[in-house]
N, C-alpha and C positions, 0 to 999 in steps of 0.2 A: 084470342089466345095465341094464333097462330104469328100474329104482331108481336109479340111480348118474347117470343121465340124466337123470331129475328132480330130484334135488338141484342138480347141474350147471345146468341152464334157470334152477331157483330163484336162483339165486346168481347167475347172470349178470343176472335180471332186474332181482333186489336194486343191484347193481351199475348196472345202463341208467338205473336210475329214482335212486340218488344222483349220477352224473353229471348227468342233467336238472337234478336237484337245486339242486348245483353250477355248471353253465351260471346258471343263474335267479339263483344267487345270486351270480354274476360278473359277470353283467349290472346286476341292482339296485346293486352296489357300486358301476358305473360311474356310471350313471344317478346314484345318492346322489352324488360325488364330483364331478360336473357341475353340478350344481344347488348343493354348495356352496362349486365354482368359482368359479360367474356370483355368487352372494351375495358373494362376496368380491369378485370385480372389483370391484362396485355397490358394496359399502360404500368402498373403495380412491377411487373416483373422487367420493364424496361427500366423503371424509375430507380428497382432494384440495383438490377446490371450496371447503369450507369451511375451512379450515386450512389447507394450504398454498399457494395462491393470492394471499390477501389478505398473509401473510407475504412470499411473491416480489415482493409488487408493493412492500411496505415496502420490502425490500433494497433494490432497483432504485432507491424515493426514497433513501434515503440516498446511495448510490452514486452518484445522479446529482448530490445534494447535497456528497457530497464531494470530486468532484471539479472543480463550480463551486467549491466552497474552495481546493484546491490550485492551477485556474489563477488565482484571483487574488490567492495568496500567492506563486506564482510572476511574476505582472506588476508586483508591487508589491514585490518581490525586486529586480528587476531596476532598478525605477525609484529604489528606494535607492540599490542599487550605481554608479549613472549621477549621482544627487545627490554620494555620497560623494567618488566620481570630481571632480567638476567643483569642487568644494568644495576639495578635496586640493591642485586642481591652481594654483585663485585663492589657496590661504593659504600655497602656493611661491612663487607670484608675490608675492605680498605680504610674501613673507619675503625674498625677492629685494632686492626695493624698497626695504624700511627700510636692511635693509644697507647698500646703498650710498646712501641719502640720511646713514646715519648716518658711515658711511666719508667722503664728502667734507665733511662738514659738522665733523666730528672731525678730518679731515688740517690745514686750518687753523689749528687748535687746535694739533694736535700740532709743526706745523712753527715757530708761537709762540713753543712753549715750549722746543724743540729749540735754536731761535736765540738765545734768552733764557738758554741754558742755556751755548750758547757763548760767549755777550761775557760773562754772567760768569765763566766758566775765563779767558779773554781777561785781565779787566779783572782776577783775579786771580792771575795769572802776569806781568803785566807789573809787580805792585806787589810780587810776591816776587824779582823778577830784581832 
């Protein structure tokens, strides 16, 4: 029996001392796995710095460039539409106006030839009776 209990110690100690083992070696995983944590941040926030930083501040000019362009395609939008407008509304008027300067200046005319038109029916109906 007392054979059977040494085997047993043996084996269990076998066993204490690959747990240690194992602890040591769950620990160092840690520890490795931390270390090439922080190396990753540090590379991450260099990669940052140098590339994408000087990129964000580009977007940002543009962005800011583009949209000084669209307000002053927008104020110059409007100041067309206000030209077109006012323009629209003088070449109404101006169509207005000919009109009737050519209306009365034509009624003259027309009532001429109207009366011209009746003395001679007139003058030949009175030589056909």
């Amino acid at each position: 029996m007392e054979q059977s209990l040494a085997t047993t110690n043996l084996l269990l100690g076998i066993m204490a001392a690959v747990s240690v083992l194992e602890a040591l070696l769950l620990i160092g995983a840690g520890i490795g796995g931390f270390l090439v944590y922080r190396r990753v941040v540090t590379l991450m926030e260099g990669l940052e710095q140098r590339q994408i930083a000087p990129t964000v501040r580009r977007v940002h000019a543009i962005l800011d460039d583009a949209k000084a362009v669209t307000e002053t395609i927008r104020s110059e939008t409007v100041r067309v539409d206000q030209a077109i407008l006012s323009t629209m509304g003088r070449v109404d008027d101006t169509v207005d106006r000919v009109k009737s300067n050519v209306r009365a200046k034509t009624s003259r005319l027309v009532g001429l030839v109207r009366g011209a038109r009746v003395a001679l029916e007139t003058i030949l109906q009175s030589r056909a009776a």
